[in-house]
Phi, psi and omega in degrees: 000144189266123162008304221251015173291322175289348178288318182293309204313280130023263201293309163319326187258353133324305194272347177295353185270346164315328176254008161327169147210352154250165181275356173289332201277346189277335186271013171283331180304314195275355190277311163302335174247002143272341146299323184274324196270318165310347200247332178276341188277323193287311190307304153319334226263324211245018183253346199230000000 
């Protein structure tokens, strides 16, 4: 894993509900991007 991943990561799953156009979909977004950041925290977890 690279320094600025866990940092990007973050600001990226912020900016994905930008491209909705409803509200199921943001909140498929935002549901997707809390899945990616719990699967990166796991990842920290089993790194250390």
């Amino acid at each position: 894993m690279t320094p600025t991943r866990p940092i990007a990561l973050p600001f990226a799953a912020l900016l994905a509900p930008a491209g909705c156009e409803t509200m199921e979909g943001a909140g498929e977004d935002i549901e997707r991007a809390g899945e990616t950041i719990q699967d990166e925290s796991q990842d920290v977890r089993n790194e250390m």
